[in-house]
C-alpha angles and dihedrals in degrees: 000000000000125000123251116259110259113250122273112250104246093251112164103248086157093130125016113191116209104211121185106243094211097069103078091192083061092048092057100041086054087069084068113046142093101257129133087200134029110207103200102202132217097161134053095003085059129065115220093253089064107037091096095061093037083055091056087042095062094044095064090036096063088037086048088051116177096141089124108194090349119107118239106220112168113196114213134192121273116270086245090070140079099260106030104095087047092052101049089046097055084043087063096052091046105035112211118191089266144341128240110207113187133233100011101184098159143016096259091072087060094056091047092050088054096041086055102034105049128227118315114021105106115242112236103195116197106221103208110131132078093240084057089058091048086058116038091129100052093042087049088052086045089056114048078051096060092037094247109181098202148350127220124209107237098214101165084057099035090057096042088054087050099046085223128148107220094188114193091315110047097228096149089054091044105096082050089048103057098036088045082059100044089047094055091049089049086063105028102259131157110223137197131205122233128265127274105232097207108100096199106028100105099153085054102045085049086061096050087045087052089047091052094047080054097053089050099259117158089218148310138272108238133200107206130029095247091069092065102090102048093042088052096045094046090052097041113094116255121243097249083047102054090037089058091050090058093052091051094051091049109056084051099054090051106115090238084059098059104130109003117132103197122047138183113217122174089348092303131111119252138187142197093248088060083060092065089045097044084047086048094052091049102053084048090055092035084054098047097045090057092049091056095042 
């Protein structure tokens, strides 16, 4: 029988800004923003013509670091593509925190990652093909083995595969949404939502933050800064929420309740399995809180 996934360090991943590497002023500006996450980004953000010199780009820009808490992701082309092979390979030179690696639809993708990338840079994978979705268990097997860190929903990708419309709820992608997510939890994966594509929208993109978290995403991927605050409120515990979790811990942790698998706290029924979760949701605000102070 197969072991349990460890459990995933509580890391902040609530907002990932995908960047083009190829705009130095972005790059700068990156250093100072209130992202969990910096996307550094070689692929869509970047025409062909400039994907040399964003490469580049990305390279100094991990040597050059700066990025203070925030983690340093770069997200190459597929291996399938002109550039891809070029762009891992100047990733394992430079070593950034992670490495995103669209459309991972096999195993195989995973193996040839790793081939390319050395020993020690997480994998990203971005899940966004229905292939992908006919094989979350094998890519989540695939990458505990390649010690991949995280994967993101391509949404945008994902839609336009399935010719579906998803409309402001998302009811087509649904069914992807919740079984990507269970399959990331069955293999210890952390796991970020797509991007809302309406810049201004930010009543709307507050509703979709407030669907992942739902669904039991630990944050979403954003395409403009302005998107920061409501993405990082929507995934940071909420006070009641983080209050609730310390009472749970601690009548646990009381001597007379050694041992004891059921609880009630407050007049309501509580488990053992509340208390991962509580503990969970205390390293995240204890995290985050650091982060801010």
């Amino acid at each position: 029988m197969q072991p349990p996934p460890a459990p995933m360090a509580a890391r902040p991943r609530r907002s990932a800004l995908y960047l083009p590497a190829s705009n130095a002023r972005a790059l700068e500006k990156a250093r100072t923003l209130a992202c969990d996450v910096v996307i550094l980004d070689l692929e869509d953000a970047v025409g062909p013509d400039a994907k040399p010199e964003a490469r580049a780009q990305a390279a100094q820009a991990v040597g050059e670091g700066g990025f203070g808490a925030r983690e340093l992701v770069v997200r190459v082309n597929g291996l399938d593509t002109p550039w891809g092979a070029d762009d891992l390979a100047a990733m394992a030179r430079a070593r950034p925190q992670a490495v995103l690696v669209p459309k991972v639809s096999a195993s195989a993708d995973f193996a040839a990652v790793r081939a390319a990338l050395g020993p020690g840079i997480p994998i990203w994978a971005m899940i966004e093909t229905p292939q992908a979705l006919f094989a979350l268990d094998e890519l989540g097997r695939a990458s505990s083995a390649s010690g991949a860190g995280a994967w993101v929903i391509g949404t945008n990708d994902l839609a336009k595969a399935m010719r579906c419309r998803p409309g402001a709820d998302r009811g087509p992608l649904h069914a992807a949404l919740a079984m990507s997510v269970m399959a990331a939890r069955a293999h210890g994966l952390t796991i970020l939502d797509g991007v809302y594509n309406d810049i201004r929208d930010l009543e709307g993109l507050a509703r979709e933050c407030a669907q992942g978290a739902d669904y039991g995403f630990d944050g979403k991927t954003l395409i403009h800064p302005s998107h920061l605050e409501t993405a990082n409120r929507a995934f940071t515990p909420e006070p009641e929420a983080v209050a609730w979790a310390a009472t749970v811990a601690q009548a646990f942790d009381l001597p007379e309740n050694a041992g004891k698998g059921v609880l009630k706290v407050e007049g309501r029924m509580v488990e053992r399995l509340h208390l991962e979760e509580a503990r969970r949701t205390l390293a995240l605000a204890d995290a985050i809180a650091a982060r801010a102070g």
